[in-house]
Each structure stands twice: as structure tokens, then as C-alpha cells.
VEXDREN-2710 file (C-alpha; in Angstrom, 1 decimal):
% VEXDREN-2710
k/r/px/py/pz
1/UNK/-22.4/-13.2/16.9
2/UNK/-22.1/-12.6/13.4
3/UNK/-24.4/-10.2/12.0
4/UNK/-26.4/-11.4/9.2
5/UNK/-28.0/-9.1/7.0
6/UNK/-32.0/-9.6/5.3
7/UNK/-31.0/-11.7/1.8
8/UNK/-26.9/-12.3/2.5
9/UNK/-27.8/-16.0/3.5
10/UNK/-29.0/-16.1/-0.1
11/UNK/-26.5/-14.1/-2.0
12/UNK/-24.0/-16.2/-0.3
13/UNK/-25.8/-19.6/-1.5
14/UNK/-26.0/-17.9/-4.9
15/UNK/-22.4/-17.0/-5.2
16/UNK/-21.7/-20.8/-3.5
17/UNK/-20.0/-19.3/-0.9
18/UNK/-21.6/-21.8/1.3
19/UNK/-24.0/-24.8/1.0
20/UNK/-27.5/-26.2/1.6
21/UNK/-28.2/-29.2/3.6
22/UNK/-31.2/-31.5/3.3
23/UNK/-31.3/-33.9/5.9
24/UNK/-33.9/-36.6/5.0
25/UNK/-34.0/-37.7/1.1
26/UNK/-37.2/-39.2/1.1
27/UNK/-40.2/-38.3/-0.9
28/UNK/-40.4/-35.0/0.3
29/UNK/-36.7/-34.0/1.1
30/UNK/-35.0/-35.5/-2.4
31/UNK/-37.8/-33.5/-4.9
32/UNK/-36.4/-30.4/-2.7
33/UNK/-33.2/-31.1/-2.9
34/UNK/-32.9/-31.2/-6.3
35/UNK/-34.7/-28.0/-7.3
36/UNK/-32.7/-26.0/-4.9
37/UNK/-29.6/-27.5/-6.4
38/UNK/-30.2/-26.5/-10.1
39/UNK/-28.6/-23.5/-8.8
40/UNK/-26.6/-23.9/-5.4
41/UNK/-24.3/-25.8/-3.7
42/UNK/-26.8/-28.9/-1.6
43/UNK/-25.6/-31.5/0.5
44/UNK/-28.3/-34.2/1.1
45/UNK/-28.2/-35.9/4.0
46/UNK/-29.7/-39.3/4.7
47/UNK/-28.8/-41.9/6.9
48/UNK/-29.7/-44.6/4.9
49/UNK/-26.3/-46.3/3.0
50/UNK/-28.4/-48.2/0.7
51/UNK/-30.8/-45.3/-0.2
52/UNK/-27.3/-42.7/-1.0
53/UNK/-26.1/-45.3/-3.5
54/UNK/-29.0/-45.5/-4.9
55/UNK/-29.5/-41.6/-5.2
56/UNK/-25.5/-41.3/-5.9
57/UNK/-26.2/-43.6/-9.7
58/UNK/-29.1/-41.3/-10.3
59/UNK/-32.2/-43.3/-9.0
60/UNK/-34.9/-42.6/-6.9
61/UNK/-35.5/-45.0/-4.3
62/UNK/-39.0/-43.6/-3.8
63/UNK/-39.9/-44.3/-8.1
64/UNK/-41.3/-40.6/-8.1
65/UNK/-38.1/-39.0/-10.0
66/UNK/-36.4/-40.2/-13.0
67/UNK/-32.9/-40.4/-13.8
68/UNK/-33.1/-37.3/-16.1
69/UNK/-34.2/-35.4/-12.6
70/UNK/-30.5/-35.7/-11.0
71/UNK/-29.0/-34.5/-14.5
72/UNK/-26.6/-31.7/-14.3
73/UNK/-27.2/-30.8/-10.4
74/UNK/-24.6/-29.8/-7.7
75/UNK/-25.8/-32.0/-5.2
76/UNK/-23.3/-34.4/-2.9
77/UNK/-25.2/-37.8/-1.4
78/UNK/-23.6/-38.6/1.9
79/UNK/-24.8/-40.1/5.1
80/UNK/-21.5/-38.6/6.3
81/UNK/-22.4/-36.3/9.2
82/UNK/-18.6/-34.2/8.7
83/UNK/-19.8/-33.4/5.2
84/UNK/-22.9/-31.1/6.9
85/UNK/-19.9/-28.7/8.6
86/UNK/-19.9/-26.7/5.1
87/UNK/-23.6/-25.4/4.8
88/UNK/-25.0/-23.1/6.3
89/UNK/-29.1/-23.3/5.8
90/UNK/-30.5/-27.0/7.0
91/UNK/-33.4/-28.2/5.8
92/UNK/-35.0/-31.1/8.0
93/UNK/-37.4/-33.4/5.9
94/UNK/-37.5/-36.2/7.8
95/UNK/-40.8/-38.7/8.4
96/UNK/-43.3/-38.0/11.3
97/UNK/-44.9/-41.1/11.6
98/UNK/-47.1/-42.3/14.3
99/UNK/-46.6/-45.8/16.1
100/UNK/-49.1/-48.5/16.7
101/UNK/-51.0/-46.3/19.7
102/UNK/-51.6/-43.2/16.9
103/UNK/-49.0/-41.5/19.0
104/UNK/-46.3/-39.2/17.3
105/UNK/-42.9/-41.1/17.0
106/UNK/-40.5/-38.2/16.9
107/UNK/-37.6/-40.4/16.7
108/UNK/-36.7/-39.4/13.4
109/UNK/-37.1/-35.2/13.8
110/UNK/-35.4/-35.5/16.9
111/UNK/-32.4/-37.4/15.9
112/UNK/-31.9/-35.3/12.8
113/UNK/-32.1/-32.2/15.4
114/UNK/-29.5/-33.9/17.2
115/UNK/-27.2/-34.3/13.6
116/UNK/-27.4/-30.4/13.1
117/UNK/-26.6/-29.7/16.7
118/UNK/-23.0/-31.8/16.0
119/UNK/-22.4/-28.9/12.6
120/UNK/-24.2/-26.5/13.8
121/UNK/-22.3/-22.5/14.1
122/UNK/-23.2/-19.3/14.4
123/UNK/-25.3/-17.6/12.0
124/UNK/-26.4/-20.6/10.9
125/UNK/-30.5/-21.6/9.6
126/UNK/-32.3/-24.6/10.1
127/UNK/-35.6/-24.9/8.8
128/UNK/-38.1/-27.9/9.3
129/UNK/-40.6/-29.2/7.2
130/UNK/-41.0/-32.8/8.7
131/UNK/-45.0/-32.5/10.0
132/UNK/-45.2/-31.7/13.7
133/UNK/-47.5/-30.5/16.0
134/UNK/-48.1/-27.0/16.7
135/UNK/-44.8/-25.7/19.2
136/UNK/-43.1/-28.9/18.2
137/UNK/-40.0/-27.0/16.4
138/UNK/-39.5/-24.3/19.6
139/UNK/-40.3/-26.7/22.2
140/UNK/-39.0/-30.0/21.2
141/UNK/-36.2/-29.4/18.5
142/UNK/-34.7/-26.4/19.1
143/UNK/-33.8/-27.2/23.0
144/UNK/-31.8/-30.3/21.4
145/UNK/-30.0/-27.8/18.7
146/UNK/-28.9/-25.4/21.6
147/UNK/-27.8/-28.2/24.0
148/UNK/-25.6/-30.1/21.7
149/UNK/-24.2/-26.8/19.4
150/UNK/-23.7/-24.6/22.8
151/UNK/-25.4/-22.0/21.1
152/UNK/-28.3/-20.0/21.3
153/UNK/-31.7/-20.1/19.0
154/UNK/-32.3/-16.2/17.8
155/UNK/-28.6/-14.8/18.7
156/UNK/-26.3/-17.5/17.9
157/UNK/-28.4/-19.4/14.8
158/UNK/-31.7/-18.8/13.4
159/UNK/-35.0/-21.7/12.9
160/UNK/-37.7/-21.6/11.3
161/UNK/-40.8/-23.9/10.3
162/UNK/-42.1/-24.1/6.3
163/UNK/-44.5/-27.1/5.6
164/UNK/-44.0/-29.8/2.7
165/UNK/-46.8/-29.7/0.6
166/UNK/-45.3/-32.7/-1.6
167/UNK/-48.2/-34.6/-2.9
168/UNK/-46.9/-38.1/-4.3
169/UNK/-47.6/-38.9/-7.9
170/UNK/-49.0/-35.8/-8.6
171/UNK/-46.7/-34.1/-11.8
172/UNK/-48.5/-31.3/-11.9
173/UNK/-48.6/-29.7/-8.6
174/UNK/-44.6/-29.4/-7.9
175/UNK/-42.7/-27.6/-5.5
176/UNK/-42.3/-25.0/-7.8
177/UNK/-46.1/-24.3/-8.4
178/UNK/-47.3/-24.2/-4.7
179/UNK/-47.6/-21.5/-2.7
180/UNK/-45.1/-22.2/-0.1
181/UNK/-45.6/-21.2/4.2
182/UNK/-42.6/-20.1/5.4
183/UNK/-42.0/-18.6/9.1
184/UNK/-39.0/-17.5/11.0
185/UNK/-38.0/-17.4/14.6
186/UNK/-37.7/-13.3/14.0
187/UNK/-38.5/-11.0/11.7
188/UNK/-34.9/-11.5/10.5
189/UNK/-35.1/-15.1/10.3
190/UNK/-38.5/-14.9/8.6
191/UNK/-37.3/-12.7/5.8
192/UNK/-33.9/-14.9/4.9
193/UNK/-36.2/-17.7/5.0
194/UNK/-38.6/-16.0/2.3
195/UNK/-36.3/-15.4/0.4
196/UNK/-34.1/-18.7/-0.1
197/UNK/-37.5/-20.7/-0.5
198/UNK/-38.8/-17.8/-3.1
199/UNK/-35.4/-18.9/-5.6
200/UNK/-37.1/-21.7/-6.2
201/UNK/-41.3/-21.5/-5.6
202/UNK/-42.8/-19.8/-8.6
203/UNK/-46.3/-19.5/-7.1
204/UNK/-44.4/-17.3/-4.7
205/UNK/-44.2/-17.7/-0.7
206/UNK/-46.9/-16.9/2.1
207/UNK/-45.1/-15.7/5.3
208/UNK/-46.9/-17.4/8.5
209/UNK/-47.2/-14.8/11.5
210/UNK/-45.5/-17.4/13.9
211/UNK/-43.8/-21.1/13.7
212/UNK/-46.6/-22.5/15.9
213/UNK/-49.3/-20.9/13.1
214/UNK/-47.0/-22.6/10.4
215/UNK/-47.2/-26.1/12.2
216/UNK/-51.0/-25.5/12.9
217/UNK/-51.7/-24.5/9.2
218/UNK/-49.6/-28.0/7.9
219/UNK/-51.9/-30.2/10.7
220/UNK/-54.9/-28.9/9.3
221/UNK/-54.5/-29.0/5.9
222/UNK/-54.9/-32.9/6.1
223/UNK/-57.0/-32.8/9.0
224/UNK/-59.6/-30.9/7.0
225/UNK/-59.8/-33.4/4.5
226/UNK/-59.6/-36.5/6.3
227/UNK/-62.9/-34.9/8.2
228/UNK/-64.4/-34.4/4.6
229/UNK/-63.5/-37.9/3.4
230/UNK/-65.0/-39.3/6.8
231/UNK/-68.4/-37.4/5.9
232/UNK/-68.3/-38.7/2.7
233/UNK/-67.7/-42.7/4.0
234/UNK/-70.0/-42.3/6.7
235/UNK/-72.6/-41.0/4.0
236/UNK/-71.8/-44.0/1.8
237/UNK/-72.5/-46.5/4.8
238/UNK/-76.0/-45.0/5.6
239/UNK/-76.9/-44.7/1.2
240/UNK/-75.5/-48.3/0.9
241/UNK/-78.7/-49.3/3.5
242/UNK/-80.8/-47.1/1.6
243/UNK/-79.5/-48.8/-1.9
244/UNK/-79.2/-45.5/-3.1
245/UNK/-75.7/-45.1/-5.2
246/UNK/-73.6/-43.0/-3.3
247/UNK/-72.2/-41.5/-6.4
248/UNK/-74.8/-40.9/-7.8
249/UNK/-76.0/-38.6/-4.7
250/UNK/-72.7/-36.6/-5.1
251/UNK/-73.2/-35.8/-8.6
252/UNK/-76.7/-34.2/-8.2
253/UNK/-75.4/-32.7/-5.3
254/UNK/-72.0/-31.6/-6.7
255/UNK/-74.5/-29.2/-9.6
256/UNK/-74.4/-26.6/-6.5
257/UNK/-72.1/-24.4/-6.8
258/UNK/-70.6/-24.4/-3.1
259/UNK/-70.8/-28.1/-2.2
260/UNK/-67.4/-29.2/-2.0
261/UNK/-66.2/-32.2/-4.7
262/UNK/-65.0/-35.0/-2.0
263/UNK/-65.7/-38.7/-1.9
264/UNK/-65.6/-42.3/-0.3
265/UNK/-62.4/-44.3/0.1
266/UNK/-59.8/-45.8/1.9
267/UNK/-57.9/-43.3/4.0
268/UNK/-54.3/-44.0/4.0
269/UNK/-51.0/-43.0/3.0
270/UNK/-48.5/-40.9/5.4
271/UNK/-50.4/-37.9/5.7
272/UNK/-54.3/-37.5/5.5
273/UNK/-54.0/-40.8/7.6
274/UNK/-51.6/-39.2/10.1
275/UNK/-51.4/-36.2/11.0
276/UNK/-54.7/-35.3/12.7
277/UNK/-53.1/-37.4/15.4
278/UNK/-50.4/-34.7/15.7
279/UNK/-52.9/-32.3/16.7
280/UNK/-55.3/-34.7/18.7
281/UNK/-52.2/-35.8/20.5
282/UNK/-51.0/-32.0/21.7
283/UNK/-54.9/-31.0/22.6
284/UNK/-55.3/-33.9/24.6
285/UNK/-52.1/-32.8/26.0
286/UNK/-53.3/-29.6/27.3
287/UNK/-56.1/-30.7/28.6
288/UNK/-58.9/-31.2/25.4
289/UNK/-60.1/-34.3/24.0
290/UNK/-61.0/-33.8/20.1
291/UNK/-64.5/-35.1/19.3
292/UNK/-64.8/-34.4/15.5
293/UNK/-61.5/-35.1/14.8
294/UNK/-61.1/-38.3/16.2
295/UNK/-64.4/-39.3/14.9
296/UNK/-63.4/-38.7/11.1
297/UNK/-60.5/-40.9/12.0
298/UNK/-62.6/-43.7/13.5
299/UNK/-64.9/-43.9/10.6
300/UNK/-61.9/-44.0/8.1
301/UNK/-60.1/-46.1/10.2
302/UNK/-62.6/-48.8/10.3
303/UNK/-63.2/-49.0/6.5
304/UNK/-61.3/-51.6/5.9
305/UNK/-63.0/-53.6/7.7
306/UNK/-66.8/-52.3/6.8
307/UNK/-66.0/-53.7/3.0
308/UNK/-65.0/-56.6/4.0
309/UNK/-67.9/-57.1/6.4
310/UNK/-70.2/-56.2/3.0
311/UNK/-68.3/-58.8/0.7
312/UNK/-69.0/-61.7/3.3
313/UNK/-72.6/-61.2/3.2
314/UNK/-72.8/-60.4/-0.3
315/UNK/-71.0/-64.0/-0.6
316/UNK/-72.8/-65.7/2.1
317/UNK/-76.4/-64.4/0.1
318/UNK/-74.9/-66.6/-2.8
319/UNK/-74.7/-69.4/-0.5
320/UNK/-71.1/-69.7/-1.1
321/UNK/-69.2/-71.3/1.6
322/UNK/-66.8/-68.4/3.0
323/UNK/-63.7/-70.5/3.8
324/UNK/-63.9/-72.1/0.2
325/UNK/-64.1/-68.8/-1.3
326/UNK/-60.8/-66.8/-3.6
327/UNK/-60.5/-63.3/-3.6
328/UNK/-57.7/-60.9/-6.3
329/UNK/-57.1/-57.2/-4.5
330/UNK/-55.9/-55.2/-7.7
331/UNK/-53.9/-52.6/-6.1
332/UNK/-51.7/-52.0/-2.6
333/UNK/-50.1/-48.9/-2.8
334/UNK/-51.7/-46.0/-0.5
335/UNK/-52.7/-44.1/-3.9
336/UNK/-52.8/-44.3/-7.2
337/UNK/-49.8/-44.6/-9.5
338/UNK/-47.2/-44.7/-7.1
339/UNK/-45.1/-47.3/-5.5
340/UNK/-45.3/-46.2/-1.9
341/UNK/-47.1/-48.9/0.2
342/UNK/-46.4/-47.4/3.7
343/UNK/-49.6/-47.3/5.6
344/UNK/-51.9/-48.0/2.9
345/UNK/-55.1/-49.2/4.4
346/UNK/-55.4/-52.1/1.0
347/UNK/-53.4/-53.9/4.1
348/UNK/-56.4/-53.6/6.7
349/UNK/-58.9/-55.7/3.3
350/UNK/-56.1/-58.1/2.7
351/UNK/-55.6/-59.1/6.8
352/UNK/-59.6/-58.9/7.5
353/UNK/-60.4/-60.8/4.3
354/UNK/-58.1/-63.6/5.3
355/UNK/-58.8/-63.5/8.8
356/UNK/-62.5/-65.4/7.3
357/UNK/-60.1/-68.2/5.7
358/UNK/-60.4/-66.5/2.3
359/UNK/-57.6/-66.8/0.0
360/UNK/-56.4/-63.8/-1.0
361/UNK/-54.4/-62.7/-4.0
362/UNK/-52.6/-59.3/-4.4
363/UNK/-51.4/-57.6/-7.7
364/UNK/-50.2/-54.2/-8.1
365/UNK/-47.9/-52.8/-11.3
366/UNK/-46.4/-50.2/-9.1
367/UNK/-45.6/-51.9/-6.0
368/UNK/-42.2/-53.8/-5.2
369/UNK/-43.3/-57.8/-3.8
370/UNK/-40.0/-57.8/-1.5
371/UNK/-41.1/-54.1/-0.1
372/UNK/-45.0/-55.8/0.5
373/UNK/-43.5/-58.4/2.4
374/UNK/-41.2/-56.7/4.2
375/UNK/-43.8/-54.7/5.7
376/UNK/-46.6/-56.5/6.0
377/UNK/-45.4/-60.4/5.9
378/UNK/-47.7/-60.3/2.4
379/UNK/-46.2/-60.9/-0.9
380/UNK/-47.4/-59.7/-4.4
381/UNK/-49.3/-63.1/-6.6
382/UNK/-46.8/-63.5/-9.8
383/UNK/-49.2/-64.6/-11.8
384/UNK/-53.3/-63.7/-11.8
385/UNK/-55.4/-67.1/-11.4
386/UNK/-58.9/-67.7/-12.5
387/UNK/-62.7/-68.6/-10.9
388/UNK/-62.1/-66.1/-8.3
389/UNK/-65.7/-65.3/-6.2
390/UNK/-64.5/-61.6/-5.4
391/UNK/-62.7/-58.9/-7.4
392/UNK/-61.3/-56.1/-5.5
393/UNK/-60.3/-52.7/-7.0
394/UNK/-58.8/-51.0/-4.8
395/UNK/-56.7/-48.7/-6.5
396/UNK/-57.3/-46.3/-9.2
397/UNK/-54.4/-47.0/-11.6
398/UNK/-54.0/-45.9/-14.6
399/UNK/-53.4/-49.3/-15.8
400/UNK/-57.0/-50.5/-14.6
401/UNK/-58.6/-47.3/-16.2
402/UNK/-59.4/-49.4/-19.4
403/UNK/-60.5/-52.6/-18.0
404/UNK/-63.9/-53.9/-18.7
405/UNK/-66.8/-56.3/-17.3
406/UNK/-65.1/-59.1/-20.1
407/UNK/-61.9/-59.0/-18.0
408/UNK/-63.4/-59.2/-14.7
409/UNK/-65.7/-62.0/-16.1
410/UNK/-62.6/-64.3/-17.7
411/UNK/-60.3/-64.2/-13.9
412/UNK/-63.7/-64.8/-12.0
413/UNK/-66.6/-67.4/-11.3
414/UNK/-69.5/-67.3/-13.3
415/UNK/-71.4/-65.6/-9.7
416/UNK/-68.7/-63.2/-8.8
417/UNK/-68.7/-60.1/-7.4
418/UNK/-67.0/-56.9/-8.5
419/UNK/-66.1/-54.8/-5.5
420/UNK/-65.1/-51.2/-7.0
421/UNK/-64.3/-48.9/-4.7
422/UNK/-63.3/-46.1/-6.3
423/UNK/-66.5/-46.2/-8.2
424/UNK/-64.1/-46.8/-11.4
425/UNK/-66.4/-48.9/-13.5
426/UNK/-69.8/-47.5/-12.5
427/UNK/-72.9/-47.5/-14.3
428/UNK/-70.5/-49.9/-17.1
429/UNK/-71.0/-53.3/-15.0
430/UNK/-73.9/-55.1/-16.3
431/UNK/-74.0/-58.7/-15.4
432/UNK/-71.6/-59.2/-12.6
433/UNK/-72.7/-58.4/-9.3
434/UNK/-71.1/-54.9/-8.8
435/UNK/-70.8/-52.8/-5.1
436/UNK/-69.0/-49.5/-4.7
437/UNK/-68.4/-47.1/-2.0
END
């Protein structure tokens, strides 16, 4: 084998001697890619054609990086699996979704495994940050590396598990200004893998005593706050009976200085909304069946369809006849100000509201029609119409930010309702009826 001393990966990425690969260019693995690439040698790797084009004429197919971003980078787009054979640290970013029985669809991870196995030699790194359950590196991906390379994990190459912490939309907490996990098959492999990631995280690197605590620490991060945003939905439910304001309840709570600042909403996206099921699906696995956990994800999972259930009443109070009724969702994406519609639960309003015969209009200024429809069979409205009986502001774009109760009045019936449920326009709605989480 060839010996590899602590920091000579590096050096030798430094002095391009050899090159990084990032396998999987999507929201997480193309932000990476670039950093790393201001100052070595990076191959990214994706097996999408359209996607490399895309990234190869300086665009982001994800609309979180502009053109400016791929400016003056050594960085070669291919989806050509020869072009891997010249680095020498891989970097697996791929998706870990979940498919339509919340069990972990490894397809992607596994396949990418199998694309480094092909390239893989000796003294080689591969590093994973796709999110995983805890012993899913060493137990799942790292048998395929061995059995298609011939060589062996911890003589012949080295792995090692380090998190993404990329939170979509959000400019100000980068790569570069997180505190990034690392953790290494060996105490060798841990160090080179400190290293490499510390040329590039200013906030400095946190080594994890073991992959399996590094996969565990990823799963919980969300975990932890999908639990919190359950609390806070379920708390909103039992207030709404009450007709006490749920916001207002957090802000006199929130004067304490150890109660912790979460609150109501729709739980989706690719992460919060996901990966507890990583960690649901190993326990039950060995022999545990999560209570809490799969709990928090029932409540969140079923608000779609509690705010619809409220609207229908609200509109059936009126009198109005339901099937007769028009409804405008401002807002698909999974979050605000970004473009990303992939498992955002505005879906779960759109499908229940219509499955009561209401028409239903969507509009969104960041999401891409052809992409809704694509996904969901649902297509964006071009144009907003008027007299609708239900508003729906679903999410908290910075475009809506400076709407008023005039607006909502001028698209709407003279007895519509305003359903906020980001709590956007509370306390300024006056003389529509107004609900919020």
C-alpha cells in the first residue's frame, strides 16, 4: 500500500498534483464544489447530461448560485465516469430521499458507491455527506467500494463520513461559516480528512469520535427540530380551540430566557421532513419502535390536511356552497425564497383542497410551472383572478412581505378569508376574516 502521511493528501491537492471529485452537483454537492475549487483541481461529477450543460455555461440548475459563483474556478463538469480516474479524495453528495412508505431509498448513495468503486486505487479518500443512517457508510457503502475496486477500506483506501449542513436560501450561513463534523475510518483518515475540509470551513472543523457518531449527529440535527416544530403545531391545534392566538402565546412565552424560539408550519423540504425516517427506519431495524419520533412526524405530516379541514368549516359557517367555492395558494416551494419544490408539503393543501371540488389556483415568483407539473401533475396559474372565497399564504416570500389587507381585498369576495400561515400579516388584518397557525 502506499503510505500516506497526516496532511500529504492536502499538500498534494494544493500543489494539483491530483484532483477532487464531487459526485452529486445538487444543492449541496455544487456550493461545495465550488469553494473547494477556488483553490484546487475538482472534478464534479453528476449524472445528469442536462444538469452538466447547464453548470458547464455557468448556471445553477438549483437557482441558489449565480453565474458570478463559477467565475474563475478550476472545476471540470462531466458525467463521464473515466474523468473520476485522476482524483484522489471523492466526495459523495448525493440525495437520500425516502419513497412513498417513509422508507430510505438508497439508490442514489449506493449507485454513486458503485461509480467510485470503477476509479477507485490505493491510497485513495472517499468521504460521504449524502444523509444516512447511523452505520450506513461502513455497512452499506463501503462493502460495495471494496467489492468492485478489489481493495480494502483502512489498508488499501481510506472513508470517512462529514455531514452537509447546506441550508437552502440562506446567504448567510455558508459552507465556509459552519462548523463542519468530519470523521475518519482511522485516526489517519480522520486527520487528512480535517484537514482538506479545514482549507475551506472558516468556523473551523469538529472531529466526530466515530463515522456512526457523525451519521447519528446529521439524523438528529433535523430530527430535533422537526420534534420542536411538531410541539409547536400540535400547540397551535389545541390554542386554535381555545381561540387563543398561538403567536401571541409564543411571544409572552418567548420573554423567558430559556424557551426555545420555534413555531407552527408546514414541515417539508428534503431534510426536516426526511431524515428522522433514517433513524426510525434503523431502530425499528434492531428491534425498537420510535414513539416520540414518529409522533412529531405524524402531527406534521397531517398538517396539510388539518388547514384545509379549518378552511371548509370556516367556509361552510359562511354558508358558502363548498364545490362552488375558488381558492389562490401564494407560494409552493418547500421554503421561502427558493425555487426548490421537492416535497414541499403546499402539495398536500393544493390536493386536499381540491379533493372538496374547490378550484384551486397556485402562484409562486420562485417556482418553475413545467417543474410543478412535472412533479406533481399541478401547474403554476399565469395570471391571478378575482372573487376568490380563500386566500392562502403559504410561503413567506420576500415578495409577499409588503402586501396588505387592500390587496387581499381587490383578488377576493367581499366575505373571504385570509388564511396566513406563517402568521405574516398578524394583528394588520382588520376586516377580512383572518386564521393563522
Amino acid at each position: 500500500m502506499t503510505t500516506i502521511q497526516t496532511g500529504q493528501i492536502l499538500t498534494d491537492l494544493i500543489q494539483k498534483k491530483t484532483s477532487l471529485a464531487l459526485i452529486g452537483l445538487g444543492y449541496v454537492g455544487l456550493p461545495i464544489a465550488l469553494e473547494f475549487a477556488k483553490n484546487l483541481s475538482v472534478i464534479g461529477f453528476d449524472i445528469n447530461e442536462e444538469r452538466i450543460q447547464m453548470m458547464q455555461e455557468g448556471i445553477d440548475p438549483s437557482n441558489e448560485l449565480s453565474a458570478k459563483e463559477f467565475e474563475n474556478k478550476d472545476i471540470q463538469f462531466t458525467r463521464r465516469i473515466e474523468d473520476l480516474q485522476k482524483a484522489r479524495f471523492y466526495i459523495v453528495a448525493v440525495p437520500t430521499p425516502i419513497d412513498e412508505h417513509k422508507v430510505p431509498n438508497l439508490k442514489p448513495l449506493l449507485s454513486a458507491s458503485r461509480t467510485i468503486g470503477k476509479v477507485l486505487k490505493r491510497g485513495d479518500y472517499v468521504v460521504y455527506e449524502s444523509t444516512v443512517y447511523p452505520g450506513c457508510t461502513e455497512e452499506d457503502c463501503v462493502p460495495i467500494l471494496e467489492e468492485i475496486s478489489g481493495l480494502k477500506c483502512g489498508k488499501d483506501f481510506k472513508v470517512g463520513y462529514s455531514p452537509e449542513r447546506i441550508n437552502p436560501g440562506d446567504k448567510e450561513h455558508t459552507i465556509t461559516k459552519i462548523t463542519k463534523v468530519v470523521s475518519g475510518c482511522d485516526a489517519e483518515a480522520l486527520e487528512n480528512i480535517a484537514a482538506v475540509y479545514a482549507s475551506i470551513v472558516e468556523a473551523g472543523v469538529f472531529r466526530a469520535s466515530s463515522i456512526k457518531v457523525a451519521e447519528a449527529a446529521k439524523v438528529i440535527e433535523n430530527t430535533q427540530r422537526d420534534l420542536n416544530i411538531a410541539l409547536m403545531n400540535e400547540l397551535s391545534i389545541i390554542f386554535d380551540k381555545m381561540n387563543i392566538s398561538t403567536s401571541d402565546v409564543l411571544k409572552a412565552a418567548g420573554t423567558k430566557w430559556n424557551f426555545l424560539p420555534f413555531s407552527p408550519g408546514l414541515v417539508g423540504g428534503h431534510c426536516i421532513g426526511v431524515d428522522p425516517y433514517y433513524l426510525t427506519y434503523k431502530s425499528k431495524e434492531l428491534g425498537y419502535r420510535p414513539q416520540i419520533i414518529l409522533s412529531g412526524r405524524r402531527i406534521n405530516d397531517d398538517m396539510g390536511a388539518y388547514i384545509v379541514k379549518r378552511i371548509v368549516q370556516m367556509l361552510i359557517k359562511q354558508g358558502k356552497s363548498i364545490h362552488q367555492c375558488k381558492a389562490l395558494i401564494m407560494g409552493v416551494t418547500f421554503k421561502e425564497n427558493v425555487s426548490d419544490i421537492r416535497n414541499s408539503k403546499v402539495i398536500d393543501l393544493a390536493t386536499e383542497l381540491q379533493s372538496f371540488s374547490i378550484k384551486t389556483d397556485i402562484i409562486d415568483p420562485h417556482a418553475s410551472s413545467e417543474e410543478l407539473q412535472h412533479e406533481y401533475g399541478l401547474g403554476l396559474t399565469e395570471q391571478i383572478g378575482s372573487n376568490y372565497d380563500c386566500v392562502i399564504v403559504a410561503v413567506k416570500h420576500d415578495e409577499y412581505a409588503n402586501l396588505n389587507e387592500a390587496y387581499f381585498q381587490s383578488i377576493s369576495s367581499p366575505t373571504a378569508i385570509l388564511i396566513d400561515i406563517k402568521g405574516i400579516f398578524h394583528n394588520e388584518i382588520k376586516e377580512m376574516e383572518y386564521w393563522t397557525l
